[in-house]
C-alpha positions as CSV (number, residue, x, y, z in Angstrom):
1,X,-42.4,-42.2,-21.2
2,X,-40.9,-42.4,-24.8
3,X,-41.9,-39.4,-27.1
4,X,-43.3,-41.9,-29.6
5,X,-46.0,-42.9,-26.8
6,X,-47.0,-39.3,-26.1
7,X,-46.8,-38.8,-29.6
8,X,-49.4,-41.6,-30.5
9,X,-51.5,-40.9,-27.1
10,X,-51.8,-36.9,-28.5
11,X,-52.7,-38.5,-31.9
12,X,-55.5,-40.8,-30.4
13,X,-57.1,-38.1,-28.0
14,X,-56.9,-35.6,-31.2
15,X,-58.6,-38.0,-33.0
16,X,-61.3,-38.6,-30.1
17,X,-61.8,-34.8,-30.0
18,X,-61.7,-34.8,-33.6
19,X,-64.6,-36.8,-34.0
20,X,-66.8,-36.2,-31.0
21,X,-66.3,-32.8,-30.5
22,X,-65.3,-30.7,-33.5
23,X,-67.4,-33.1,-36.1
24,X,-70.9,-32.2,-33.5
25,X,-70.0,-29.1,-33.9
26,X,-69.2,-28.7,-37.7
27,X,-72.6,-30.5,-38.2
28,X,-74.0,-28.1,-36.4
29,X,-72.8,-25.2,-38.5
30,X,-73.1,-27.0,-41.3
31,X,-76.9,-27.2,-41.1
32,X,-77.0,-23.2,-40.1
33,X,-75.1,-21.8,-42.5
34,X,-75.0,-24.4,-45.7
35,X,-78.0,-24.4,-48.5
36,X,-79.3,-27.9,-50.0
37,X,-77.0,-27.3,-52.5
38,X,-73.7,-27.1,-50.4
39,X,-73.4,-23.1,-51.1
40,X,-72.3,-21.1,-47.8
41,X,-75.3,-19.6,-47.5
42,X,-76.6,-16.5,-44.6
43,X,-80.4,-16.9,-45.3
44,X,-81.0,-19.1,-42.4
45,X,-79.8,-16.5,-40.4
46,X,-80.9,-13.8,-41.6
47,X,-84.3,-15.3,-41.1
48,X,-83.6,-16.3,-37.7
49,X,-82.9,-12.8,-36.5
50,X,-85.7,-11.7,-38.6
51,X,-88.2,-13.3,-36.1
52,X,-89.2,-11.5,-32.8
53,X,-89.7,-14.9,-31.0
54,X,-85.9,-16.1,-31.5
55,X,-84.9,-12.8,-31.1
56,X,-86.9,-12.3,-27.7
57,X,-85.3,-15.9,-27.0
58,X,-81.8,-14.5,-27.2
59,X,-82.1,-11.6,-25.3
60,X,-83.7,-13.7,-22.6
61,X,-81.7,-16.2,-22.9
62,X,-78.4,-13.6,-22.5
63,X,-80.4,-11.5,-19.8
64,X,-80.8,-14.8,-17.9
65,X,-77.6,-15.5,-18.0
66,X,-76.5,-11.8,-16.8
67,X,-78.9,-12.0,-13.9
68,X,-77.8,-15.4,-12.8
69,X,-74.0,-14.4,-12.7
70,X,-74.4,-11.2,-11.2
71,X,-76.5,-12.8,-8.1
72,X,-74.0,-15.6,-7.4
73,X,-70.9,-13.3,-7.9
74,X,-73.0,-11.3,-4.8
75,X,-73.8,-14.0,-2.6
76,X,-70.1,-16.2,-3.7
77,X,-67.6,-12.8,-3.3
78,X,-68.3,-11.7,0.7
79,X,-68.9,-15.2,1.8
80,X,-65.7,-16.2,0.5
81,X,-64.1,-13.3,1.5
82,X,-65.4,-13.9,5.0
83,X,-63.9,-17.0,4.9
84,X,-60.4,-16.2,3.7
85,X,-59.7,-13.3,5.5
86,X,-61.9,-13.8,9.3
87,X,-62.4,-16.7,12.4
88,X,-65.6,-17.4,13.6
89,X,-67.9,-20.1,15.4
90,X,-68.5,-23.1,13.0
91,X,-66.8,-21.7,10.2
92,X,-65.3,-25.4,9.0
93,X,-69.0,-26.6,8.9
94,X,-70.3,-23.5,7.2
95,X,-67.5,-23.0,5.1
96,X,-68.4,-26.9,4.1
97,X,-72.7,-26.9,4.6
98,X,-72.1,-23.4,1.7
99,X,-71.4,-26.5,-1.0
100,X,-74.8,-27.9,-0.4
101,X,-76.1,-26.0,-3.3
102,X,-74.6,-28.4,-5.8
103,X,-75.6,-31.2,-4.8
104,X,-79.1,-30.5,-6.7
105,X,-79.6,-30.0,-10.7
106,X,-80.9,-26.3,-10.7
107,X,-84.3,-27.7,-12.5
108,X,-85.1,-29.9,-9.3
109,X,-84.4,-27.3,-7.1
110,X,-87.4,-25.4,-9.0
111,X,-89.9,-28.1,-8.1
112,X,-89.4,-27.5,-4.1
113,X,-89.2,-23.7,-4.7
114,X,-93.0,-23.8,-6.9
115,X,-94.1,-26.0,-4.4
116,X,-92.9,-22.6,-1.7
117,X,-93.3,-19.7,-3.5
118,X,-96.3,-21.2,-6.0
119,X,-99.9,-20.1,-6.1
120,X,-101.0,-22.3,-3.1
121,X,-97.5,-22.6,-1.5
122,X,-96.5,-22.4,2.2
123,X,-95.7,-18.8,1.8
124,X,-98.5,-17.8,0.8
125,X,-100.2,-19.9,3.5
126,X,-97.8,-18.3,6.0
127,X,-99.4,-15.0,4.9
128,X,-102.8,-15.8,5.1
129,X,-102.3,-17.8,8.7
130,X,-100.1,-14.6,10.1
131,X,-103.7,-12.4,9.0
132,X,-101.7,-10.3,6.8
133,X,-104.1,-11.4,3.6
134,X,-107.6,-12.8,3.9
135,X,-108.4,-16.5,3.6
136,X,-108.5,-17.8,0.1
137,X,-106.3,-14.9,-1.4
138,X,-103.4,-16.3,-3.7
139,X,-100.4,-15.1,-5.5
140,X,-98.0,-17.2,-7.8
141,X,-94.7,-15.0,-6.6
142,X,-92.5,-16.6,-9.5
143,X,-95.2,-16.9,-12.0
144,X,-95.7,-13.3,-11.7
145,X,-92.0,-12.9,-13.3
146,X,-90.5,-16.2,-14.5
147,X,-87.3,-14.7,-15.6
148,X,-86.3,-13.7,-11.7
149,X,-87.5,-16.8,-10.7
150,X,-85.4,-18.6,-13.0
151,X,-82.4,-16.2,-12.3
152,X,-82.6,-17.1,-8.6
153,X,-82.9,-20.5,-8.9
154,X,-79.9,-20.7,-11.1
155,X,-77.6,-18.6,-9.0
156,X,-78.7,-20.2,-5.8
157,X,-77.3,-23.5,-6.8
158,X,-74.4,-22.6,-9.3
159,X,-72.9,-19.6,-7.0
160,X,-70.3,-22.6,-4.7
161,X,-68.3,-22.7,-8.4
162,X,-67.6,-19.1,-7.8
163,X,-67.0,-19.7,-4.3
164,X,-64.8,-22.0,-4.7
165,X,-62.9,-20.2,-7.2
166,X,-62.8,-17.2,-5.1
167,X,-61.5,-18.7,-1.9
168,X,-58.8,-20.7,-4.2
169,X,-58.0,-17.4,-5.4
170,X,-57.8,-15.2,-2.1
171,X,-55.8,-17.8,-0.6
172,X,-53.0,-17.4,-3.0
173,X,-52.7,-13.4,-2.5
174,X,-49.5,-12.9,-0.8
175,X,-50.8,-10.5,2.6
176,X,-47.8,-8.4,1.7
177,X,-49.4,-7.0,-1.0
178,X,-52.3,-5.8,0.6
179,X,-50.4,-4.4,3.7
180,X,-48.0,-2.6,1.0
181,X,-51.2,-1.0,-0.2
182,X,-52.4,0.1,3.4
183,X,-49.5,1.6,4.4
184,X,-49.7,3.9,1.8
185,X,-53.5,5.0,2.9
186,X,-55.1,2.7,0.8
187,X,-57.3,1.7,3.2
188,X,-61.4,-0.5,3.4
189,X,-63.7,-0.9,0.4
190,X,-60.8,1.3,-1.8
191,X,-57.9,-1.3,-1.5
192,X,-60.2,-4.0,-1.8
193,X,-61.4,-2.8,-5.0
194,X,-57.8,-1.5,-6.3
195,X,-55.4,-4.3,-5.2
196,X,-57.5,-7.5,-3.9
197,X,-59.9,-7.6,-6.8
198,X,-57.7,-7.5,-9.7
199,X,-55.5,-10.2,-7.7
200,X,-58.2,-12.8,-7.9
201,X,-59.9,-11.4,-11.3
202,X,-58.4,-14.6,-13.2
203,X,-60.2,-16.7,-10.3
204,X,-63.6,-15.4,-10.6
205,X,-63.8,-15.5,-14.3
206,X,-63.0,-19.3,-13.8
207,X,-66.0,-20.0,-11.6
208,X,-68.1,-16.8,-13.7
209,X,-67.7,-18.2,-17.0
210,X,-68.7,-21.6,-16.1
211,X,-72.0,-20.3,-14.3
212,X,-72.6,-17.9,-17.5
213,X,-72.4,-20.6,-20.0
214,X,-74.6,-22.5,-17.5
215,X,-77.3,-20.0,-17.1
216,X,-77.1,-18.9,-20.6
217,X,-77.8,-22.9,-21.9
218,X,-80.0,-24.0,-19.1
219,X,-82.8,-26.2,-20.1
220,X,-84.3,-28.2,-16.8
221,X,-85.3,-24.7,-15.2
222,X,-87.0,-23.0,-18.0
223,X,-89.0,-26.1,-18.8
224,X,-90.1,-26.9,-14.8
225,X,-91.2,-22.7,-14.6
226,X,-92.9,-23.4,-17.9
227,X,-90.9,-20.5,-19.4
228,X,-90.1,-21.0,-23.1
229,X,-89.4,-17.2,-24.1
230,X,-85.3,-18.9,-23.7
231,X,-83.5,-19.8,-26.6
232,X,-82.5,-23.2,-25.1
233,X,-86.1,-24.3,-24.5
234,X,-87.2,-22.6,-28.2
235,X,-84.3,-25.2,-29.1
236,X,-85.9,-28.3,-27.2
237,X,-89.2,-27.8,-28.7
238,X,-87.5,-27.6,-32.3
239,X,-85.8,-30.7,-32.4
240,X,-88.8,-32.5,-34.0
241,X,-88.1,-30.3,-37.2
242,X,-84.0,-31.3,-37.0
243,X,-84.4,-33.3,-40.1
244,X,-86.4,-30.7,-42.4
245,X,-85.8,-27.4,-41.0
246,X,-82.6,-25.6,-40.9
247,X,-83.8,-22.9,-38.0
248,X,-82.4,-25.2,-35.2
249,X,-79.5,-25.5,-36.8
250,X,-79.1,-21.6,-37.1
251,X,-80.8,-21.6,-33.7
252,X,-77.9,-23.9,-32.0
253,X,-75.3,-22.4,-34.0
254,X,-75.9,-18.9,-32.6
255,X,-75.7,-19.8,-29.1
256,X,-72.9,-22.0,-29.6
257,X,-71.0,-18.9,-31.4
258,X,-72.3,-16.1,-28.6
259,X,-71.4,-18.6,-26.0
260,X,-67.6,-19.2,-27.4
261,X,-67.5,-15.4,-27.9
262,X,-68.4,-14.5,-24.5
263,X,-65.8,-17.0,-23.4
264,X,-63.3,-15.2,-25.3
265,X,-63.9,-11.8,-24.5
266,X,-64.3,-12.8,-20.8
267,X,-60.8,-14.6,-21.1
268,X,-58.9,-11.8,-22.4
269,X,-59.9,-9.3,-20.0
270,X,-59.9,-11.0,-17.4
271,X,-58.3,-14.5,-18.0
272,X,-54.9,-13.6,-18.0
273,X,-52.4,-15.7,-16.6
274,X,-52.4,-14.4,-12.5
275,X,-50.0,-11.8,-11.3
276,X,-46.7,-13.2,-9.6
277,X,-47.1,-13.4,-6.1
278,X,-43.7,-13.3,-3.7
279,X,-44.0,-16.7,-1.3
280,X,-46.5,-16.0,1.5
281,X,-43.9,-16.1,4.6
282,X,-43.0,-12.6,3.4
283,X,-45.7,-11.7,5.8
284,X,-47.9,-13.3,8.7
285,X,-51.1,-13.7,6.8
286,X,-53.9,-15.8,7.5
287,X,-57.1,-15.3,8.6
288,X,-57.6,-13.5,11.9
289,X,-59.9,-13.4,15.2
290,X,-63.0,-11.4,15.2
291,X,-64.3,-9.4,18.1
292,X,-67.2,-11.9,19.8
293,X,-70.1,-10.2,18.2
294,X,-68.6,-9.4,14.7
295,X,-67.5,-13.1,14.7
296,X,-71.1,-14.2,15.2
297,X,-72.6,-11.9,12.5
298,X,-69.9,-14.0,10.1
299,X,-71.5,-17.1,11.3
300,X,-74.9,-15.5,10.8
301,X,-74.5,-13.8,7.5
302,X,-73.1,-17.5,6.4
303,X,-75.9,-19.3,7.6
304,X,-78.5,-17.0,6.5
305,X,-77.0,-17.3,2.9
306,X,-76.6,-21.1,3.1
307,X,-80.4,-21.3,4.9
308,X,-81.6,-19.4,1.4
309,X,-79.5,-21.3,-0.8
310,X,-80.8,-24.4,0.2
311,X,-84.7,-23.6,0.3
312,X,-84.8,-25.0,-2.9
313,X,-83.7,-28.6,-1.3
314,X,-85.8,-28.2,1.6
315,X,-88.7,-27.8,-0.8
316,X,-88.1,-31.3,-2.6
317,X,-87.1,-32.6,1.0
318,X,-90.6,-31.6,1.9
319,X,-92.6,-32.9,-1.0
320,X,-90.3,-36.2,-1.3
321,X,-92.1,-36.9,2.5
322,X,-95.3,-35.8,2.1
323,X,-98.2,-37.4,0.7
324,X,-100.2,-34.2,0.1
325,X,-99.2,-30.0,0.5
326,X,-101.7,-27.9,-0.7
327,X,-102.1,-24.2,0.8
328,X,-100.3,-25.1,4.0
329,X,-97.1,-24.0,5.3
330,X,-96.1,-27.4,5.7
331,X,-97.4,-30.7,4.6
332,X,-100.6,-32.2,5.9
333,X,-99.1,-35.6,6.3
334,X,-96.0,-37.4,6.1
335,X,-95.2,-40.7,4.3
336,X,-91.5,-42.9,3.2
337,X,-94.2,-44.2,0.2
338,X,-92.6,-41.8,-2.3
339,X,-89.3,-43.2,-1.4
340,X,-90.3,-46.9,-2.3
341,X,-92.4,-46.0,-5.5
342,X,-89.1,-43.7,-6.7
343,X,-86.7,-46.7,-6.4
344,X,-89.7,-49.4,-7.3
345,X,-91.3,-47.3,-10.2
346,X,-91.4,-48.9,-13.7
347,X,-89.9,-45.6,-15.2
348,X,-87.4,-45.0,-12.0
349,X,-85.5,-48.5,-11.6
350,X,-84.2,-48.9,-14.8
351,X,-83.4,-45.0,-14.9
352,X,-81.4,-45.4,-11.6
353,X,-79.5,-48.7,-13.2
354,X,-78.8,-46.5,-17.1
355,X,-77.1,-43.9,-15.4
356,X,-75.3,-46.0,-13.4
357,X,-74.2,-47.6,-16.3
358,X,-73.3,-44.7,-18.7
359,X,-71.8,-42.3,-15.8
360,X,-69.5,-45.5,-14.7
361,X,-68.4,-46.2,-18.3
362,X,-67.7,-42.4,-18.8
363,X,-66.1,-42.4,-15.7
364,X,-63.7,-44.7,-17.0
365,X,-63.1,-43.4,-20.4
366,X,-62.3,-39.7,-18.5
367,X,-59.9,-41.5,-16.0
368,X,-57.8,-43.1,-18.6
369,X,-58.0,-39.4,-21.0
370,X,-57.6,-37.3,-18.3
371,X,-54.6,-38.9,-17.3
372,X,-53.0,-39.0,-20.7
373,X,-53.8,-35.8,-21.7
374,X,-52.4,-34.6,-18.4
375,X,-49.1,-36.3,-18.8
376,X,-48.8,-35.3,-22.5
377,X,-49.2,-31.6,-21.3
378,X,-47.5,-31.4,-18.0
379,X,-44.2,-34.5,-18.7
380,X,-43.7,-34.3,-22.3
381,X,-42.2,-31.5,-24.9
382,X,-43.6,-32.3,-27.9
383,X,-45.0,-29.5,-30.1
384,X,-48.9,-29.4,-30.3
385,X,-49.7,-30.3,-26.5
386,X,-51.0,-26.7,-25.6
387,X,-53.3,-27.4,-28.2
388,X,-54.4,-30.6,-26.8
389,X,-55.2,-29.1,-23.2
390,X,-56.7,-26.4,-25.2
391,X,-59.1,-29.1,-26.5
392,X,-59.8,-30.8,-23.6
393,X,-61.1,-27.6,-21.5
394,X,-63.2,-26.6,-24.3
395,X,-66.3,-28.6,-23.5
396,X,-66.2,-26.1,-20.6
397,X,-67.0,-23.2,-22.9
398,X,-69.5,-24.7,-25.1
399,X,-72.8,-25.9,-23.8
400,X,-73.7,-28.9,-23.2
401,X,-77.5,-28.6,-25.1
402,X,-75.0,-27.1,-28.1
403,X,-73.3,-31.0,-28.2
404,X,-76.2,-32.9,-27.5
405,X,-77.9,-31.3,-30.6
406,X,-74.2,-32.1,-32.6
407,X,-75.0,-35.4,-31.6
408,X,-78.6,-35.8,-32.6
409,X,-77.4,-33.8,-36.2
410,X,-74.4,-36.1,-36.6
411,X,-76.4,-39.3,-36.6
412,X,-79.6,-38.5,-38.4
413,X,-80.3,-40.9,-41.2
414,X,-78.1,-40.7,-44.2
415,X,-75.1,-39.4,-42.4
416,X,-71.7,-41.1,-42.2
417,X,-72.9,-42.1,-37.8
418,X,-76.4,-42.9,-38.7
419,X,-75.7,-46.3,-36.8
420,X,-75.5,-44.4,-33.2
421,X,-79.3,-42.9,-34.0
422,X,-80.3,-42.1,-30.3
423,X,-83.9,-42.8,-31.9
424,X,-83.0,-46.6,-31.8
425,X,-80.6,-46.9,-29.0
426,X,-79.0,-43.4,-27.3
427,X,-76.6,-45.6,-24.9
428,X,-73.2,-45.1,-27.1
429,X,-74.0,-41.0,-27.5
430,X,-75.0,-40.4,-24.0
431,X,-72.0,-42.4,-22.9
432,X,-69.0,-40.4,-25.2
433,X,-71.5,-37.0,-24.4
434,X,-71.0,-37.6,-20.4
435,X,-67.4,-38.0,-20.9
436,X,-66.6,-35.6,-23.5
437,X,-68.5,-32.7,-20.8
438,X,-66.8,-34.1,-17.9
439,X,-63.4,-34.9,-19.1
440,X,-62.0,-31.2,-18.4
441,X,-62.4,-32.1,-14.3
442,X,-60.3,-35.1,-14.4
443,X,-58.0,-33.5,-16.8
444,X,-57.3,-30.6,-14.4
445,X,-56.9,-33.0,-11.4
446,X,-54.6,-35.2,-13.0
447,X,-52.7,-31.9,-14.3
448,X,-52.8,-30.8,-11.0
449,X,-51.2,-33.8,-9.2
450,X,-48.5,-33.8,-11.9
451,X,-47.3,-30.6,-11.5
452,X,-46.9,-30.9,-7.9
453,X,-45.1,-34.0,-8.0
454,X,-41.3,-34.0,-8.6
455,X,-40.0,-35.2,-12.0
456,X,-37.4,-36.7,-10.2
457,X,-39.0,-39.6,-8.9
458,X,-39.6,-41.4,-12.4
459,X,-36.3,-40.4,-13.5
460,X,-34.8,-42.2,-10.3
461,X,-36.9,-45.3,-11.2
462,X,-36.0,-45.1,-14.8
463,X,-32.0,-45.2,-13.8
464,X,-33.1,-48.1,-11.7
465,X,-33.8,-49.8,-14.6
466,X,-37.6,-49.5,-14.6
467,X,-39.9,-48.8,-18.2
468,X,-41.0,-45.3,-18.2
469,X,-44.4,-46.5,-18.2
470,X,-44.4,-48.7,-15.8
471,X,-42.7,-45.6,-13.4
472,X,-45.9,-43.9,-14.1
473,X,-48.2,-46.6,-13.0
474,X,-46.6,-47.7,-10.0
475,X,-44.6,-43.8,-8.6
476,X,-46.6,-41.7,-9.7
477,X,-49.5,-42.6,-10.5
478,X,-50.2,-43.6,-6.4
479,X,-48.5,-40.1,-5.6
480,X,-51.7,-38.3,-7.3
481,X,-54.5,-40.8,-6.3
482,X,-56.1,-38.3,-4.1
483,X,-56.3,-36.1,-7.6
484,X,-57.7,-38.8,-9.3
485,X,-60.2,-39.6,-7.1
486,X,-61.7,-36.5,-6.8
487,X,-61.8,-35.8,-10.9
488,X,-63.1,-39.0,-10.9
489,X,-65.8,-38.3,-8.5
490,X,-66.7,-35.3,-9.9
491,X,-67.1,-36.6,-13.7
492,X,-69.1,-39.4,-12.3
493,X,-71.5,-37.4,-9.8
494,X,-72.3,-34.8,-12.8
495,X,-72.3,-37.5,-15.1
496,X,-75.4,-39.1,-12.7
497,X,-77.2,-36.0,-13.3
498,X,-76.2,-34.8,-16.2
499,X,-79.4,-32.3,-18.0
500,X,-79.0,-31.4,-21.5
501,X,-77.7,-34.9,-22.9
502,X,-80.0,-36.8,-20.8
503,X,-83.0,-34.4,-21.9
504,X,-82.1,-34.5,-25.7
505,X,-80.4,-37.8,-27.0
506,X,-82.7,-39.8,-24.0
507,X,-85.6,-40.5,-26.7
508,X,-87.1,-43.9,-25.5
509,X,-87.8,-45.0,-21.5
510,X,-86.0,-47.9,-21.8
511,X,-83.0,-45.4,-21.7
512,X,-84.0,-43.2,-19.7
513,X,-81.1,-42.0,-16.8
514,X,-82.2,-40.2,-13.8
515,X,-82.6,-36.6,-15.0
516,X,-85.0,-37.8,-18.0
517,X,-87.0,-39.7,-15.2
518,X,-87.6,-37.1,-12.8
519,X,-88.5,-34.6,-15.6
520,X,-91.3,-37.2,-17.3
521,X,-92.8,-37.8,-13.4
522,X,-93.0,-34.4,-12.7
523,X,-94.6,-33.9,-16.2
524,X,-97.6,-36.9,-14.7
525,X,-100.9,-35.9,-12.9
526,X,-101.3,-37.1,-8.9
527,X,-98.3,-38.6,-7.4
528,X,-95.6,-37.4,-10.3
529,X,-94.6,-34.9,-8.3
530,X,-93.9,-36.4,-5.3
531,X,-92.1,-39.3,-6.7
532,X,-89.7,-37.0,-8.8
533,X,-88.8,-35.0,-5.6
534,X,-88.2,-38.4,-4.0
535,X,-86.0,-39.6,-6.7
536,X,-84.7,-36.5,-6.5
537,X,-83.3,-36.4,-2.8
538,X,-81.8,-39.8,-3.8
539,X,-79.9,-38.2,-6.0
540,X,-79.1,-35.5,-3.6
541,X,-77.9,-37.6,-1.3
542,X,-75.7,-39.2,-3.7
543,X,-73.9,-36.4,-4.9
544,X,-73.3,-35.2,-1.5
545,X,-71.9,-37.7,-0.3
546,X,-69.4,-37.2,-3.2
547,X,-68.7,-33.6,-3.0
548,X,-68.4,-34.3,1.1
549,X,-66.0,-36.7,-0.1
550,X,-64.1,-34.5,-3.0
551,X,-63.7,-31.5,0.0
552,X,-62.2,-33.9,2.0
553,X,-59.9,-35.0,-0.7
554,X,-59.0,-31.3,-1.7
555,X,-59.7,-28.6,0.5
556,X,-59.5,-25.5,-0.6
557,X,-58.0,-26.7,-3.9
558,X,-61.6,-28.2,-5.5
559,X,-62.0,-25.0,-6.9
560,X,-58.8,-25.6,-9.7
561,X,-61.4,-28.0,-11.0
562,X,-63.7,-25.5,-12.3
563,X,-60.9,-23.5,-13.8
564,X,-61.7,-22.9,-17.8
């Protein structure tokens, strides 16, 4: 490919990053931290930290986002290490069942565990029937501390990104290193700690920052446990002041800095490029056989994890097929009604057919980016590409509620993109929001496939006479399908159920996608529940079925997707 191409392809995707990325967030900070007068002005802020209620919102919000982290690094870090270093029965169906987790946004996961752990949930029925409390006693377990109960939630269905991350990462240790280390009478928890753990530190700050920004930014959960002491729900319930107050702006732009700040920090301790590894036949690695009963306490320490991982699912499982559960470990009946009101349901149908239509378009515009970008990076010389795959991982580091609200501040009347005014029609923002969030996981496929196929190949065409484009498209290009499919996938299945655009530029239920669906019929009196938990498993079949397919594609290497 000429140098003028990837010249003009670098210039068009800096221009698209340009405008819906850097402009969302100059607007942003523009409405934080500049007076009516267009003076740079601190006031905003300095009343902002002045308040105890965005204050407490912060330090939830950054508290939440600790708690989360540190309880999927503890549940991602032995399971993966199980799996990396032991054999035992049914690990390839563990090892793949331990994904199930994200196939559910974290906030619809929260309706199946309020509907378990809530005041008249089966747990507390399962007390009362095992005679441990009288009849009629009750106990909201989650209500009685909302911030764990959003903590767990969060970690139980964000920890696979660690995991994934972490296997990736052990798998690449050369077993030399390690038996070097031994043989020296470092030995157990001590050479774990001193030689293993540094080894895969750049690998679990890719899957740890991503489930930090997460947690930190998380909007469905908060809302669903009715806890709004977070910043990101103190932000939600501010937006109908965007046009006249400045505190969301301030509000946004201070998570949006403590976000990127974290980011950074986290990068440059532990983010640096990985240590150099000798090739792997240096020594017989691998994982190895188990004694029979330490083999079958892998198997149950993996299913036990995955059985309490996925409680959250079996809740909305439960409820989708139930037509009433009140104070009884399990429902009283059973009924498919849900299912046929979720995909029948004025608000549902065209919900189901929007985010079809945005995530496919999205889809699209990632593909044909990702691909680009990748080439420009990985094929090409010219100066200024590391900044361009600089640009297109950042959406990983800055929140996705942080660009919605760029978005809504970007096109508020009298500005320059007035004319994409979510208020009227939000289909254009949520479509270039989607993509611009989701871009980074085709970008990192199609990087991927690049770099592991040989140079060579196009050259050889090119002598033959072929354009260097059209070497791309038909050698290449067919070379890293399997890549492209499973970025592709993966921008399209989060894209389905995306939160914090859906939530925030969705204004109107003629454009409502999925997410903004389920949140409005959980929100209704009598059967809202049960047809959001419905509409829900839909949705959690869907995206299994894509993951299932994205493992399949991938193997242990899905986990260089999440990579910041």
């Amino acid at each position: 490919m000429s140098q003028s191409f990837a010249r003009l392809v670098f210039a068009l995707t800096a221009a698209f990053f340009g405008v819906f990325f850097l402009w969302p967030i100059f607007q942003i900070l523009k409405g934080g931290f500049i007076d009516a007068d267009g003076h740079l002005t601190r006031r905003y802020l300095t009343a902002l930290l002045a308040d105890p209620t965005y204050l407490t919102g912060l330090r939830n919000s950054f508290l939440l986002a600790c708690a989360a982290t540190t309880i999927a690094l503890l549940i991602a870090m032995p399971l993966a290490f199980i799996s990396d270093r032991f054999l035992f029965p049914a690990k390839g169906l563990l090892s793949s069942i331990v994904l199930i987790p994200m196939i559910l946004p974290p906030f619809v996961g929260a309706i199946g565990i309020k509907q378990i752990f809530g005041q008249y949930g089966a747990l507390n029925a399962l007390i009362i029937h095992a005679g441990l409390r009288p009849t009629g006693w009750t106990f909201d377990w989650f209500a009685a501390n909302q911030f764990w109960g959003v903590a767990l939630v969060e970690a139980l269905s964000l920890y696979p990104i660690i995991y994934l991350n972490a296997v990736a990462a052990l798998a690449n240790i050369d077993p030399a290193m390690e038996e070097a280390a031994q043989n020296l009478g470092c030995t157990g928890f001590s050479r774990f700690w001193k030689i293993t753990l540094p080894l895969i530190n750049p690998g679990l700050f890719a899957g740890g920052t991503i489930v930090f920004i997460w947690s930190f930014t998380e909007l469905g959960t908060p809302l669903i446990f009715d806890y709004a002491q977070v910043t990101s729900v103190q932000i939600y319930y501010g937006l109908k002041d965007i046009g006249g107050s400045p505190a969301p702006y301030a509000l946004v732009a201070v998570m949006l800095v403590s976000s990127v700040a974290l980011y950074a920090i986290g990068k440059g301790i532990f983010g640096r490029a990985s240590h150099a590894m000798m090739a792997k036949a240096t020594s017989a690695g691998g994982p190895r056989e188990l004694p029979r009963g330490q083999a079958w306490l892998c198997t149950a320490i993996f299913a036990g994890v995955t059985f309490i991982a996925i409680l959250p699912h079996l809740g909305v499982l439960l409820v989708a097929f139930s037509k009433d559960w009140y104070a009884t470990v399990f429902p009283h009946d059973y009924t498919l009604d849900n299912f046929r009101y979720a995909l029948g349901n004025d608000l549902t149908v065209p919900a189901i057919a929007n985010s079809l239509k945005f995530a496919s378009i999205s889809t699209v515009i990632d593909v044909f980016l990702g691909i680009t970008i990748a080439y420009v990076v990985v094929r090409t010389k010219i100066a200024g590409r590391q900044i361009l795959d600089f640009l297109s991982m950042l959406p990983l580091a800055v929140p996705g509620l942080v660009l919605a609200f760029g978005y809504l501040a970007m096109s508020q009347e009298g500005k320059f993109f007035s004319f994409l005014n979510p208020v009227r029609d939000p289909t254009v923002l949520l479509i270039i929001a989607y993509s611009v969030r989701r871009l980074p996981y085709v970008v990192r496929s199609a990087s991927a496939g690049f770099l592991q196929t040989s140079e060579t190949l196009e050259e050889a065409a090119q002598n033959l006479g072929t354009a260097p484009l059209k070497a791309v498209v038909k050698i290449t290009l067919p070379l890293i399908a399997a890549n492209l499919i499973a970025g592709g996938l993966l921008a399209f299945a989060f894209a389905m159920l995306e939160v914090s655009d859906s939530l925030i530029l969705a204004q109107k239920q003629v454009f409502y996608p999925i997410t903004k669906a389920i949140m409005e019929l959980f929100q209704l009196l009598g059967d809202g529940k049960f047809i959001a938990s419905a509409l829900g498993v839909w949705a959690m079949v869907f995206l299994g079925v894509t993951i299932v397919g994205m493992s399949l594609l991938l193997g242990k290497k899905l986990g260089a997707i999440f990579r910041v």
